[in-house]
RODO-2510 file (C-alpha; in nm, 4 decimals, decimal comma):
residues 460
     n   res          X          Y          Z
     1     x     2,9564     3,1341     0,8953
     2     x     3,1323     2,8200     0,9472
     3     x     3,1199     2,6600     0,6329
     4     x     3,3082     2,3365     0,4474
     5     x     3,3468     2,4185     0,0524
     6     x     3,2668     2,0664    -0,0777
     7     x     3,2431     2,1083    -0,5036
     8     x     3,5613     1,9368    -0,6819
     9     x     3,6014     2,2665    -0,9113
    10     x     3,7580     2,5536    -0,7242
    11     x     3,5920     2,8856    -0,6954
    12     x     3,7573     3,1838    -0,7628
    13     x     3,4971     3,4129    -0,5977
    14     x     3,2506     3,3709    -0,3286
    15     x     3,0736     3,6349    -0,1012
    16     x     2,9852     3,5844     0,2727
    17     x     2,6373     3,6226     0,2079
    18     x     2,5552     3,6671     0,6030
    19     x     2,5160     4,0167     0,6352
    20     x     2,4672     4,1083     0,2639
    21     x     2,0754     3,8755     0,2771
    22     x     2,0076     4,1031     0,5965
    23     x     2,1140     4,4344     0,3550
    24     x     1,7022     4,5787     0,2997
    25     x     1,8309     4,8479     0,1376
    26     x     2,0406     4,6477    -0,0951
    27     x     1,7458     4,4721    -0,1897
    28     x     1,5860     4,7952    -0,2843
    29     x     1,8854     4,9330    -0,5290
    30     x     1,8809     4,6130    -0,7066
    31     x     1,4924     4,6681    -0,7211
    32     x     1,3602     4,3293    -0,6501
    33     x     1,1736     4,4260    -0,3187
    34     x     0,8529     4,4918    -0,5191
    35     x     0,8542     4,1270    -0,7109
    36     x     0,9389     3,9213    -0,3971
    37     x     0,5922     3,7091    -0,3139
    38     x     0,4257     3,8872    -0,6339
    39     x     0,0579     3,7019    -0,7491
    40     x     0,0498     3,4603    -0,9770
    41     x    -0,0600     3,4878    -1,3421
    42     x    -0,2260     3,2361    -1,5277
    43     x    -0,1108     3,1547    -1,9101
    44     x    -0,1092     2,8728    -2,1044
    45     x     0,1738     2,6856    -2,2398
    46     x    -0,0082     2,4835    -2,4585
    47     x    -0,1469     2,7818    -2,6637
    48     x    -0,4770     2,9316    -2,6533
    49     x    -0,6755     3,0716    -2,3372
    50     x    -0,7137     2,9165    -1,9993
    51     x    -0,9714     3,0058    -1,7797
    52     x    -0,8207     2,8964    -1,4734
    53     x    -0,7418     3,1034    -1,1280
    54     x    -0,5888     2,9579    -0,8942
    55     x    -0,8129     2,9166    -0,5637
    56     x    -0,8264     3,2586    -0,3529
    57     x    -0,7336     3,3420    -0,0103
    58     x    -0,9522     3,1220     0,2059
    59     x    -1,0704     2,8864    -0,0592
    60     x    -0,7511     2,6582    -0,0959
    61     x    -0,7748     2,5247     0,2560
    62     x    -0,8362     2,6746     0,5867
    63     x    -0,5098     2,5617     0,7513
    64     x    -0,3111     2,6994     0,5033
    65     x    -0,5810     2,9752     0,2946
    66     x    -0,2907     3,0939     0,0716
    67     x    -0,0785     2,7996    -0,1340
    68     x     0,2368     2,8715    -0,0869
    69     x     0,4425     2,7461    -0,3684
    70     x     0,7098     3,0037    -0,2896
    71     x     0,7693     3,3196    -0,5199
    72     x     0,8243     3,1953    -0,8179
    73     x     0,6028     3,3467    -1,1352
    74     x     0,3493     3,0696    -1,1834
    75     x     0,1242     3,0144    -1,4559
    76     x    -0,1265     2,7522    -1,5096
    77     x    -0,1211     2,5111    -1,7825
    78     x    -0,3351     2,2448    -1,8861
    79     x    -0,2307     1,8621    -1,9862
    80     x    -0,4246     1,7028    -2,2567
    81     x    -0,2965     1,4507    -2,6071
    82     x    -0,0466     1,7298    -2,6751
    83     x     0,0973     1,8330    -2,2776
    84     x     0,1971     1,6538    -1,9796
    85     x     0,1872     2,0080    -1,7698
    86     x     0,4895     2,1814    -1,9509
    87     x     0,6402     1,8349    -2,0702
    88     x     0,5078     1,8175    -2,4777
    89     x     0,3981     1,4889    -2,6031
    90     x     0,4853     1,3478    -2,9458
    91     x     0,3597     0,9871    -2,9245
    92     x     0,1871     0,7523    -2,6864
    93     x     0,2824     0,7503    -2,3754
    94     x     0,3107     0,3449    -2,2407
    95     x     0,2108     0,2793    -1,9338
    96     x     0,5124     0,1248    -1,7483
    97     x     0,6309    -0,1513    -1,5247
    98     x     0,7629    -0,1426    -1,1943
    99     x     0,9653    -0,4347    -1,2424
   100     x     1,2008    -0,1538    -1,5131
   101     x     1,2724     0,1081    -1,2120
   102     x     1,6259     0,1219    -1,1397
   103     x     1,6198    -0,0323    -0,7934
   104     x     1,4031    -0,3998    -0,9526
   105     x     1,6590    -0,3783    -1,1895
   106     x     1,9394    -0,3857    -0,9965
   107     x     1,7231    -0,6683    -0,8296
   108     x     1,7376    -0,8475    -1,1309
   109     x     2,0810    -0,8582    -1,2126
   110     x     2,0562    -0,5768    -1,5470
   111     x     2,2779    -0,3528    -1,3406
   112     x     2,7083    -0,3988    -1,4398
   113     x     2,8775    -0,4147    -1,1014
   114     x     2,7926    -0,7906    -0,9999
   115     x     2,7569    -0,6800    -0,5978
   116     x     2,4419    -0,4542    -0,6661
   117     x     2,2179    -0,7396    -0,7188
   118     x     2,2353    -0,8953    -0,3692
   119     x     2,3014    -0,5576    -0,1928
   120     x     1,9699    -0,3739    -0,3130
   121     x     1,7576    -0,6778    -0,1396
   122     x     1,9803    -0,6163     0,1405
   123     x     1,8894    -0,2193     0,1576
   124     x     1,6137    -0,3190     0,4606
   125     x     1,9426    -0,3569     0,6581
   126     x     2,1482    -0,0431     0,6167
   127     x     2,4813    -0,0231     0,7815
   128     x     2,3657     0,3646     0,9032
   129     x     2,1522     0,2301     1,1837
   130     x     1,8896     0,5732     1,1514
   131     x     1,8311     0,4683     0,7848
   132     x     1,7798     0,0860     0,8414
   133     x     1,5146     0,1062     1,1422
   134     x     1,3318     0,3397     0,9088
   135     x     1,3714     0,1250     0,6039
   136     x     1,2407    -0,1870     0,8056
   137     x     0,9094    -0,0014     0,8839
   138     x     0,8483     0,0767     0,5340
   139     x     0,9293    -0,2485     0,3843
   140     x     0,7924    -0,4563     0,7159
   141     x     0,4420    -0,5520     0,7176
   142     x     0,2582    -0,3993     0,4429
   143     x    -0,0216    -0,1008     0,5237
   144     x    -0,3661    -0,0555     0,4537
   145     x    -0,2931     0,0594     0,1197
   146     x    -0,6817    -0,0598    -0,0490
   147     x    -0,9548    -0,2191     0,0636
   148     x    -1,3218    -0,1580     0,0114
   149     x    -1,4916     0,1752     0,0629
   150     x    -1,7862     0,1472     0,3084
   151     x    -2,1488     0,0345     0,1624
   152     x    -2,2804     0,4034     0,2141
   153     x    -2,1733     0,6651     0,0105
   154     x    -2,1469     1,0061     0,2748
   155     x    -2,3370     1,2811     0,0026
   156     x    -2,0784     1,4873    -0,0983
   157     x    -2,2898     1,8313    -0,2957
   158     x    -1,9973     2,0216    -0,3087
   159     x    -1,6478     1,8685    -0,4768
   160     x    -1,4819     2,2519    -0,4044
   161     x    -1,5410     2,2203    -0,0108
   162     x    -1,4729     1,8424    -0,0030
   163     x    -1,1413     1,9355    -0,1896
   164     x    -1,0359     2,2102     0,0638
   165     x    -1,1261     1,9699     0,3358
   166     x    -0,8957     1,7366     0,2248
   167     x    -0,6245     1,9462     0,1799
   168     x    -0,6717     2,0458     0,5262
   169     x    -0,6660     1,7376     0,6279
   170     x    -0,3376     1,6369     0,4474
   171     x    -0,1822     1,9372     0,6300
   172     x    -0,2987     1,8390     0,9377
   173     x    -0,1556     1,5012     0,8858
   174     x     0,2026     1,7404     0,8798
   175     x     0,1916     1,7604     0,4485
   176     x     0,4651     2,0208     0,3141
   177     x     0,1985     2,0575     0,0521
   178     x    -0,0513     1,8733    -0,1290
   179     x    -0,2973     1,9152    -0,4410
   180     x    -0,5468     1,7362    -0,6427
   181     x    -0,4810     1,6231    -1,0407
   182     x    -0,6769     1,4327    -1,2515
   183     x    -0,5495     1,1334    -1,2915
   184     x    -0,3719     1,0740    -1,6409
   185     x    -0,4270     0,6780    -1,7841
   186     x    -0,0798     0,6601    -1,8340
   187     x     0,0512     0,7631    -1,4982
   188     x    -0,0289     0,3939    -1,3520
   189     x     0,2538     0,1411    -1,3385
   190     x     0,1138    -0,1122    -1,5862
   191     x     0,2064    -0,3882    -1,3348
   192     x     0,3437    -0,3526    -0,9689
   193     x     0,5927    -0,5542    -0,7688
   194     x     0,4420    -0,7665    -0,5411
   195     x     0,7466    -1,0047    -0,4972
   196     x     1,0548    -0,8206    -0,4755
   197     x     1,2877    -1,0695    -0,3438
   198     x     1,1747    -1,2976    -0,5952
   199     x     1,3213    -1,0431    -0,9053
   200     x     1,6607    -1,2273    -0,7677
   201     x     1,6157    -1,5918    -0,9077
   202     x     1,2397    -1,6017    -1,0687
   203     x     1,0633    -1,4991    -1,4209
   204     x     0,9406    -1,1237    -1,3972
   205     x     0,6057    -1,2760    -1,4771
   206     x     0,5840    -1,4416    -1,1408
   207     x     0,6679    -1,1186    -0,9269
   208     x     0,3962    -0,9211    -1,0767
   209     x     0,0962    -0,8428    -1,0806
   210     x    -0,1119    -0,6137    -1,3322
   211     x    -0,2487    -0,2870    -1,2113
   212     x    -0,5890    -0,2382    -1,3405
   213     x    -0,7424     0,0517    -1,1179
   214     x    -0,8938     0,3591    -1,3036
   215     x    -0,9874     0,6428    -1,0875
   216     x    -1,0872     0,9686    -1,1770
   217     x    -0,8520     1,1944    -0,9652
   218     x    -0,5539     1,1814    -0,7563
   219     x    -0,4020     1,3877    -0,4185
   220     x    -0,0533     1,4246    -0,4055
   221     x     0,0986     1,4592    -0,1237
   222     x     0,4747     1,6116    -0,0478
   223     x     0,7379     1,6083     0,2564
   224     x     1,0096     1,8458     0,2732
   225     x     1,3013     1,6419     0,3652
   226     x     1,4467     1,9123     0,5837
   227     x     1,6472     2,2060     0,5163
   228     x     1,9193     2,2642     0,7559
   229     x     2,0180     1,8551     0,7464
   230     x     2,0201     1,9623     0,3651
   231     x     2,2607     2,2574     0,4676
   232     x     2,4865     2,0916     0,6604
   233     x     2,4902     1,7623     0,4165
   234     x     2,7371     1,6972     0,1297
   235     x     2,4270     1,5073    -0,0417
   236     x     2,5878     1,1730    -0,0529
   237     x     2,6905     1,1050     0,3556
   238     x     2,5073     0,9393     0,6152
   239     x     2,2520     1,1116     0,6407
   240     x     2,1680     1,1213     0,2824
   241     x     1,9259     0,7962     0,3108
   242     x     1,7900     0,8590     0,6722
   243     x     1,6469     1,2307     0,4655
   244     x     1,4970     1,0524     0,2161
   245     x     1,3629     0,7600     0,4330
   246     x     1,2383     1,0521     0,6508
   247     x     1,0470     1,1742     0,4040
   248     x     0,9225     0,8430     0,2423
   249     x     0,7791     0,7116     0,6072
   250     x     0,6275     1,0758     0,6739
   251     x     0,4330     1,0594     0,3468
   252     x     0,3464     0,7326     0,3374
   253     x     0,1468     0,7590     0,6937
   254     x    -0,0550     1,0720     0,5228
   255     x    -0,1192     0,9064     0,2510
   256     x    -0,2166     0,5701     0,4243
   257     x    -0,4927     0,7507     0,6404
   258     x    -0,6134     0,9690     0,3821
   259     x    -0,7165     0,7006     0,1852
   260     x    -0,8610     0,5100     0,4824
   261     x    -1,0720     0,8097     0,5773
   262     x    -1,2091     0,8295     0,2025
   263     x    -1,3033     0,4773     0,2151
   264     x    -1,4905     0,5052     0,5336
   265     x    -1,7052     0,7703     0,3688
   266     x    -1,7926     0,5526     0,1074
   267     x    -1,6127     0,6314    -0,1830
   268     x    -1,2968     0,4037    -0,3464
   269     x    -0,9287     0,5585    -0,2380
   270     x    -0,5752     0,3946    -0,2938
   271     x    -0,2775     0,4841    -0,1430
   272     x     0,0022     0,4955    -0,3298
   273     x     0,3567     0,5112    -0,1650
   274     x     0,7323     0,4192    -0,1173
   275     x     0,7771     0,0193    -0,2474
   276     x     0,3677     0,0501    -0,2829
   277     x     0,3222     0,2320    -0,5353
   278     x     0,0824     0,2059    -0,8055
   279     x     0,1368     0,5146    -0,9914
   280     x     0,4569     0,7011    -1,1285
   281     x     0,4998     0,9618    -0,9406
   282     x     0,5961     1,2715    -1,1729
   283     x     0,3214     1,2021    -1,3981
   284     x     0,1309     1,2576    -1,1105
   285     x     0,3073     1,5561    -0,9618
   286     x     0,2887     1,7481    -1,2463
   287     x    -0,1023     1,6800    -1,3528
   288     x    -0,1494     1,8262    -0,9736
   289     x     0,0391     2,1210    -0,9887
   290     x     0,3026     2,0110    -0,7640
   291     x     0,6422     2,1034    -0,9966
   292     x     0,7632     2,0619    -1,3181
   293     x     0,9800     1,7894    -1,5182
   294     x     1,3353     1,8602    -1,4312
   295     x     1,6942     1,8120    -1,6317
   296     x     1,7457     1,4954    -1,3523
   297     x     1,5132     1,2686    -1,5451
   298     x     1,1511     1,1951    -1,4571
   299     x     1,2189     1,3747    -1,1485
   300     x     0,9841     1,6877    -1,0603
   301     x     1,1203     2,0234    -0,9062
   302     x     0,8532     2,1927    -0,6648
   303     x     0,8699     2,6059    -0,6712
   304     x     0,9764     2,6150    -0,3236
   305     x     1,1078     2,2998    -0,2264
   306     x     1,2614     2,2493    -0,5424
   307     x     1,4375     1,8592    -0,5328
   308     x     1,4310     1,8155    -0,1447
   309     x     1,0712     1,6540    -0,1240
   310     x     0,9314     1,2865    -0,0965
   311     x     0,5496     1,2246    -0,2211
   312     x     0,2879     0,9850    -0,2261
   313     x    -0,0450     0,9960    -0,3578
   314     x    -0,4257     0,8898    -0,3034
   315     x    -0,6322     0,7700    -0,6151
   316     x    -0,9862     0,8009    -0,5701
   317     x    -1,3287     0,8464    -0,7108
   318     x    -1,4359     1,0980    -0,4387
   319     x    -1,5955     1,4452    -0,6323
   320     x    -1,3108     1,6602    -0,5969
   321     x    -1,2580     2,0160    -0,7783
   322     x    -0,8948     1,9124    -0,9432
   323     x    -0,6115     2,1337    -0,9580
   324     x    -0,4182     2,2685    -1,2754
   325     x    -0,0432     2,1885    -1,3832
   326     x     0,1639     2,4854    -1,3206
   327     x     0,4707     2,6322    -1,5102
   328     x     0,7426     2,8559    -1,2988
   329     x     1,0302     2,8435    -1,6113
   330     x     1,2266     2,5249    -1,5168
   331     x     1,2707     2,4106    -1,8492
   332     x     1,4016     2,7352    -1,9534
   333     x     1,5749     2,7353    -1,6669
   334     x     1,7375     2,3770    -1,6919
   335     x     1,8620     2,4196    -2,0262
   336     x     2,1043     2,6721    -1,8944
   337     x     2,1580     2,5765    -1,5735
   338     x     2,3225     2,2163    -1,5712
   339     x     2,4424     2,2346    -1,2054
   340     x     2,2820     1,9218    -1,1238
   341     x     2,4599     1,7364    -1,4193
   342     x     2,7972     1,8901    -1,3245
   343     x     2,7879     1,8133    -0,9936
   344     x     2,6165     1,4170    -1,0102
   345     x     2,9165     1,1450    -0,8835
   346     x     2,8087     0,8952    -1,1491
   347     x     2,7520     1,1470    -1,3979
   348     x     2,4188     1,0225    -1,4595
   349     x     2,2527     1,3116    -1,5724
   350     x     2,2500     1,4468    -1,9231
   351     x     2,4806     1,7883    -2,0188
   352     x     2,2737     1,8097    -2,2910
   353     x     2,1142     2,1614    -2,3930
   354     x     1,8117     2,0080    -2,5715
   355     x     1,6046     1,6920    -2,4969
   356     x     1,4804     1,4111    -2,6222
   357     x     1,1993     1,1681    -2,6987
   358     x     1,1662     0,9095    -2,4083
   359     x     0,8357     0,6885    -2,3785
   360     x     0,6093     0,9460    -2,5812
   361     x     0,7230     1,2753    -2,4453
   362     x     1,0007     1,5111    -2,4554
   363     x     1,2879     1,5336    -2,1465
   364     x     1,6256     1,5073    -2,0196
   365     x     1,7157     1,1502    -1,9994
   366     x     1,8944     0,9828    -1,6651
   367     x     2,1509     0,6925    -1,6943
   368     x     1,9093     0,5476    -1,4095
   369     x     2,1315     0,2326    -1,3336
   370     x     2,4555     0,4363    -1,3069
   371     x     2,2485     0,6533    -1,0487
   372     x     2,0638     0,3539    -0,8702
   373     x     2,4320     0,1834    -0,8646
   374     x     2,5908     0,4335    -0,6087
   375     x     2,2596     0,4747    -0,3794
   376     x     2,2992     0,1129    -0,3210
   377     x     2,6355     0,0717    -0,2888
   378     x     2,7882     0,4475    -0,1908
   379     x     3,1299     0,4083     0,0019
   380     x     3,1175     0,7760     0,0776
   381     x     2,7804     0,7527     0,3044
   382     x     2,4394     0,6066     0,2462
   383     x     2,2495     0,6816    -0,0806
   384     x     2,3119     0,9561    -0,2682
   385     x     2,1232     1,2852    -0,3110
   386     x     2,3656     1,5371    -0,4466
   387     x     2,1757     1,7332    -0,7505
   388     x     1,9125     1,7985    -0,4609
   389     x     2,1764     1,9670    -0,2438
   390     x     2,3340     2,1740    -0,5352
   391     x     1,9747     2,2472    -0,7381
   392     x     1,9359     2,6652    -0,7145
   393     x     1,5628     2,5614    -0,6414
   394     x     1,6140     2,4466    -0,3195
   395     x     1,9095     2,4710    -0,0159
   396     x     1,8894     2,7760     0,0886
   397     x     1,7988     2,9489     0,4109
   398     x     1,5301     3,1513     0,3693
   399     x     1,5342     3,5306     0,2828
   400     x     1,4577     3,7819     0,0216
   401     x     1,7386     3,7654    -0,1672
   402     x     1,6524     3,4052    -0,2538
   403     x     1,2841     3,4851    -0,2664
   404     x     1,3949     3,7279    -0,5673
   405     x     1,6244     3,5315    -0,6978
   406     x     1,3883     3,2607    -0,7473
   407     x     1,1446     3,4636    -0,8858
   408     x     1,3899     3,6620    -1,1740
   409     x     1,5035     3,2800    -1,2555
   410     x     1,0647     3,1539    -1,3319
   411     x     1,1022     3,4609    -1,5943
   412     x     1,2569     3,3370    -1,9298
   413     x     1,6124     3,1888    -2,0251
   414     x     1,7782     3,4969    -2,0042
   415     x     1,6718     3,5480    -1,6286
   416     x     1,7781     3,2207    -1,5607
   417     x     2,1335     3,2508    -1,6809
   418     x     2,1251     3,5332    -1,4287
   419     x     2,0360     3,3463    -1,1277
   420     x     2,2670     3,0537    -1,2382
   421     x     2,5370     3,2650    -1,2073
   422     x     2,4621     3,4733    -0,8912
   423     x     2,4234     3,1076    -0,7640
   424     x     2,7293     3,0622    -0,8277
   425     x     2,8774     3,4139    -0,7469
   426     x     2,7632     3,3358    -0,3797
   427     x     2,9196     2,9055    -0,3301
   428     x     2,5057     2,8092    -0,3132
   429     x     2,5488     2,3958    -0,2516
   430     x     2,9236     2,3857    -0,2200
   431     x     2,9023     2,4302     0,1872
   432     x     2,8045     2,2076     0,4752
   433     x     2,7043     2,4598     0,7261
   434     x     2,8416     2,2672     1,0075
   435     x     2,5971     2,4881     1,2940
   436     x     2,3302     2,2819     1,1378
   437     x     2,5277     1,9080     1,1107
   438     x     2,2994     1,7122     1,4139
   439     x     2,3970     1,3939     1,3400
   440     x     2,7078     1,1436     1,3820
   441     x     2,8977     0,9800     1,1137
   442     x     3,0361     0,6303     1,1213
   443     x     3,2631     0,5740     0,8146
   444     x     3,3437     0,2311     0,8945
   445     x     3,0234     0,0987     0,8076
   446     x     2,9729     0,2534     0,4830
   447     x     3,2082     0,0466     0,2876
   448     x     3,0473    -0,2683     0,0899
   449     x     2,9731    -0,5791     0,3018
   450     x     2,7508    -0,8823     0,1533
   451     x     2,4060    -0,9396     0,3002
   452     x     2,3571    -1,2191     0,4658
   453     x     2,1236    -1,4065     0,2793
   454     x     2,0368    -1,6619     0,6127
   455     x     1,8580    -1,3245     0,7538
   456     x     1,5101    -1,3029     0,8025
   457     x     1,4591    -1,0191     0,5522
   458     x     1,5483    -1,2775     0,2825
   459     x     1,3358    -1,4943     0,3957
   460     x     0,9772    -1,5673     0,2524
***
């Protein structure tokens, strides 16, 4: 394998893992042949019973009967006053505003390096060309994100079929995955951007707008932002933007005609995605059964795709059959873990074994302006997405030893301490696999120029 070892620490032992994932009978002396792609079991980390199965072979949709959310152990939860999914709740949870994410702040000057403000309005033109023309699509003239549903209602007897049908038709529309939540109160923005350029020189007040939709349930909707670019990637060069743009324009055209379809049958649907969103994405993750609240923040970890995913969502008051949380042992497995923290440039990311109270509930926090800070202005490449490349959940080629490895690590603390350090043992997100690097890297343009603020993207 032709491989780049990229971590700053040096590693005193690493296998060539090559022939030893091929090794079948290895697999069987360490006795983890049997567990690989083992059913799930359904528990309750809230306490007390929970009579919920997941949907059976044929029933979750017909395109994709089984959901695959890899081999971890899952077990279904339930949210309610005292559980966001496996996140606990101690106080009310506020609904926030869009104007406080990291990139409107950095709009608004509340970031400390004085060049961010002007360079995140100029992040329509990226100096890696791939990135920009994507950017400009998303930010250009703005989709059919609402609207009204037709004057007839389409009967709809049967909320199970009409759920697998639109699951189906998610993965038609080339979803990674998708499920259905109900949607919590508190996982709408309490106001959304509407004036983004204006966070620059005008009142908040004036670039707002309050949200005041209320639906009953919510599809999410994930991308996989592509594994072998992932391989290949440091997780803060070029291509680091163009993967998550990817994803972002992917999901937002799924999203965009699901919730036109569900209007034309009659029923109220909002799409929710990149700079139009109306919901917070990891509250709504989570309440679908999409992943879990990781150590990076508010962001979610998936069971297979771990970090490297982009989502959007579709409120609605179509019947639907909703889906429950799900819990495969990433908080256990966080707490020990830390590779993401370790590894972050900016150092954004807590070290801390146990978390904290943040906005009602209990997490990890995230330094989110140190992190927003070197997406917009990374001298190294273009954005930055380096605890997805070195996360255990995700970057890795597929195989049974990572199928089993995965699976030991959703068991309890002490199983994840074992897969951190066979993680480790084998150089997991310290290597750019250069058979896999596609694309072409221009370092000149990656160092900090000022927008030009006579360009039409700045102007109104």
């Amino acid at each position: 394998m032709n491989k780049t070892v990229i971590n700053k620490h040096d590693r005193k032992f690493q296998l060539s893992r090559r022939n030893f994932l091929k090794a079948g009978a290895t697999a069987i002396a360490l006795g983890v042949v049997g567990v690989v792609k083992t059913p799930s079991k359904a528990a309750n980390a809230a306490g007390g019973s929970l009579g919920y199965t997941a949907a059976a072979k044929g029933q979750w949709s017909k395109l994709h009967p089984v959901h695959d959310l890899g081999s971890a152990s899952i077990r279904y939860v339930e949210s309610n006053d005292q559980w966001l999914g496996t996140s606990k709740i101690v106080g009310k949870i506020k609904n926030v505003s869009e104007a406080d994410n990291g990139f409107n702040r950095a709009t608004r000057g509340l970031l400390p390096d004085p060049r961010i403000q002007l360079a995140s309005l100029a992040l329509p033109t990226h100096p890696f060309p791939l990135a920009q023309l994507m950017t400009v699509v998303l930010v250009g003239p703005d989709p059919v994100v609402e609207g009204p549903a037709a004057p007839k209602k389409l009967p709809i007897p049967d909320p199970e079929q009409m759920s697998q049908h639109i699951k189906d038709t998610a993965y038609f529309l080339r979803a990674d995955d998708v499920a259905i939540g109900k949607m919590p109160e508190f996982g709408y923005y309490s106001e959304k951007v509407v004036d983004p350029a204006g966070l620059l020189n005008k009142p908040v007040s004036e670039c707002v707008k309050p949200v005041t939709e209320r639906l009953p349930y919510v599809i999410a909707v994930m991308v996989d932002q592509h594994l072998e670019t992932m391989l290949a990637s440091t997780g803060y060069d070029g291509i680091s933007g163009s993967q998550s743009l990817r994803g972002y324009h992917a999901v937002a055209n799924i999203a965009v005609i699901l919730a036109s379809y569900i209007r034309a049958l009659g029923y109220n649907a909002r799409a929710s995605h990149f700079v139009n969103y109306a919901v917070v994405m990891p509250t709504v993750l989570i309440s679908a059964g999409l992943g879990e609240m990781s150590r990076a923040g508010d962001c979610t970890i998936h069971p297979r795709l771990g970090f490297r995913h982009k989502a959007a969502a579709v409120t609605t008051d179509l019947p639907l059959a909703p889906d429950k949380p799900i819990d495969f042992g990433i908080q256990e497995f966080c707490r020990v873990c830390k590779k993401c923290a370790e590894n972050c440039p900016t150092q954004s990311i807590s070290t801390d074994t146990d978390q904290t109270e943040y906005n009602g509930y209990i997490r990890w926090n995230l330094n989110s302006d140190t992190c927003t800070q070197l997406r917009i202005i990374n001298e190294n490449g273009q954005g930055c997405g380096r605890c997805m490349k070195v996360c255990p959940w995700n970057s890795k080629e597929d195989s049974w030893f990572h199928q089993a490895g995965t699976w030991v690590g959703s068991q309890n603390e002490s199983s994840s301490k074992l897969l951190k350090a066979i993680d480790d043992m084998f150089g997991y997100g310290t290597e750019q696999i250069e058979k896999y690097k596609w694309w072409l890297e221009w370092p000149e343009l990656y160092k900090y120029t000022p927008p030009d603020l006579s360009g039409p993207v700045f102007k109104h």
